[in-house]
Structures are given as C-alpha cells and as structure tokens.
C-alpha positions, -999 to 999 in steps of 0.1 A, spaced: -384 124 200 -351 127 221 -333 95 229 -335 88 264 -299 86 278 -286 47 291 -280 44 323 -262 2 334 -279 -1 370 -258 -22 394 -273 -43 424 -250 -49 448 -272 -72 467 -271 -106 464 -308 -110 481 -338 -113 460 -360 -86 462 -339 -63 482 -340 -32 502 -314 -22 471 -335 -32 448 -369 -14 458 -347 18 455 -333 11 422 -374 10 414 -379 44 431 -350 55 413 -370 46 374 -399 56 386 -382 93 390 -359 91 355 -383 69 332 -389 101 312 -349 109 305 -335 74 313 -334 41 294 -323 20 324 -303 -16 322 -306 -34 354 -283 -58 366 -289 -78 395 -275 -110 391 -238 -106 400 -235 -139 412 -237 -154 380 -204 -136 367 -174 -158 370 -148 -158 402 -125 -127 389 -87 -144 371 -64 -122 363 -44 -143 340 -81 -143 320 -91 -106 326 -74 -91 295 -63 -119 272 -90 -145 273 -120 -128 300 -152 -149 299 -179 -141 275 -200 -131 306 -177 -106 315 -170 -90 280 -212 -86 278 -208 -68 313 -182 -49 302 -198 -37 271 -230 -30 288 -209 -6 310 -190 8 279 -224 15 261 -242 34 286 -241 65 295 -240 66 329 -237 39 361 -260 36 390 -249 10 419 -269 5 446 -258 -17 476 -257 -28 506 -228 -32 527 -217 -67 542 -195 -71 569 -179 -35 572 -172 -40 529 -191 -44 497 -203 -71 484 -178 -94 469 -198 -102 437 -203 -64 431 -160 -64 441 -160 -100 419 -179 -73 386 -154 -46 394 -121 -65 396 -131 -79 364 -131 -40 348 -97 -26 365 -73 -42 339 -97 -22 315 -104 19 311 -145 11 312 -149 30 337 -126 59 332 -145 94 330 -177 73 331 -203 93 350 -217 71 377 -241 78 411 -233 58 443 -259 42 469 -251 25 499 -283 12 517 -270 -11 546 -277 -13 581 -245 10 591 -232 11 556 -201 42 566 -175 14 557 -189 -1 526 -194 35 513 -164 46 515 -146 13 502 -168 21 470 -156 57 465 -122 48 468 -124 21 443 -145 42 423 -122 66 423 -90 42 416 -107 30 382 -112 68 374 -150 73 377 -169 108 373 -186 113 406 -197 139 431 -205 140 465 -240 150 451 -240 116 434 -232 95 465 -256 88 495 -256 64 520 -287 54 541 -286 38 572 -307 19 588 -322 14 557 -349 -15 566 -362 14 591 -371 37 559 -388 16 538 -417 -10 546 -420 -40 528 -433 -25 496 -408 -2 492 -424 27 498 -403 53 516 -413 58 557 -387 81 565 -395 121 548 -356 129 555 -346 99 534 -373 106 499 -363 138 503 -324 129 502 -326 105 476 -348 126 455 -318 153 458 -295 128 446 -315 115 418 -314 154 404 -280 158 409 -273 122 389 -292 134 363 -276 169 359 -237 152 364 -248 128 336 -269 156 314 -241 177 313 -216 151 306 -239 134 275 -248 176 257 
C-alpha cells in the first residue's frame, strides 16, 4: 500500500458552509485515492498577525499551523474574495508564515470562487509568489459568479465550470506528483 501524499487545505472563507467549502468537498471526492487531505477552515481562530511575536515567541496556534503547512506535501486554498482583496484571516494565516521559508518551493493550487473574484486572485498569486510558492497557471482558477454554478448542495450547475475545475484538480495532482517522486 502506497502512502497517500498530504495535502494542508485552506478555507479562505470565513462563512460556515461555504460556496469555498462545497468545492474543497468536490475537490476530495476527486483525490481521496492519492490524497490524505488536512482541512482547515477555521482562520478566524488564529491570532491577529505581531510581528515582534512572528519569529521569536509566535503563538502556539500559529507554530501548529505552521507545521501543518511544513508537513504536507502540497497546499490547496480555496477562497473567496471580499471587497476587491482576500480575506484578511486567510492574509491574518499568511502574514504569520512570511518571516518563515514554509512556504518556499512548497507546491500549492489556487481557487478563487467569489462573485467577481479578478482582484482577489490576483492579490493571492502575487503573495504566493512573494513567499516563494510552486505554482502554475494550471494550478490557479478563478470562478465567477460562483453562487450561479453551484446549487445549495454543492453540486456543480454550470458543465464549463466541472469541467474547469476537474482540469485543475489533474494538473494539482501532476505539479504535486512530480514534485513528491
């Protein structure tokens, strides 16, 4: 029996039962058989980011966070985007890392599911980029208009959309195959 490879799932959302989160459920229904997934959807219960704590004396909340990125594999965030931005506890997670090479060379897949969501998506490349993460353009999508593509059991409505994220799911998992042989 292979080990299945560990993938820390990020939910930007701070919204119980999310649009975000109904993918991240499509998205282990599709990798159960290669991935061992960690989900983490409570970002609101990490503390308000202090950089005079971040590398001597950080939290113990945020060294577990840490080393649940550290240990896995790979890194899946999925979010929406509020107010032409991310999130600011998913911002609040990552400004905790930057002072840290966690995510450095760390294979990761990027969702943005948001009304617009152009802004947001973009914001998270470029920070993804400034802390030195492994992505493609393969392993990024952004759906708009997500509430349209969905209903309320999550179930995809749109063909165009499955189809898109199924691509992206594939490409996640051959980025983070090849990175983990």
């Amino acid at each position: 029996m292979t080990k299945k490879i560990t993938v820390f799932v990020l939910i930007g959302s701070a919204s119980k039962n999310s649009a975000n989160e109904k993918l991240v459920q499509h998205f282990t229904a599709l990798t159960k058989d290669i991935f061992e997934l960690n989900i983490f959807k409570d970002l609101k219960t990490l503390p308000h980011f202090d950089p005079d704590l971040t590398t001597a004396f950080p939290p113990t909340e945020i060294i577990e966070f840490r080393e649940n990125i550290e240990k896995a594999d790979g890194i899946l965030i999925c979010t929406p985007e509020y107010i032409f931005s991310i999130p600011s506890g998913l911002k609040n997670a990552i400004e905790w890392c930057v002072a840290t090479t966690v995510f450095t060379d760390k294979t990761i897949g990027l969702i943005t599911a948001s009304a617009s969501g152009i802004k947001g998506h973009e914001e998270l490349q470029l920070i993804m980029r400034t802390v030195m993460a492994n992505f493609t353009p393969e392993t990024t999508l952004l759906i708009q208009g997500i509430k349209g593509k969905i209903n309320e059991q999550g179930n995809f409505t749109d063909e165009n959309t499955k189809h898109e994220f199924i691509k992206f799911t594939n490409a996640f998992k051959t980025l983070i195959n090849d990175k983990t042989i």
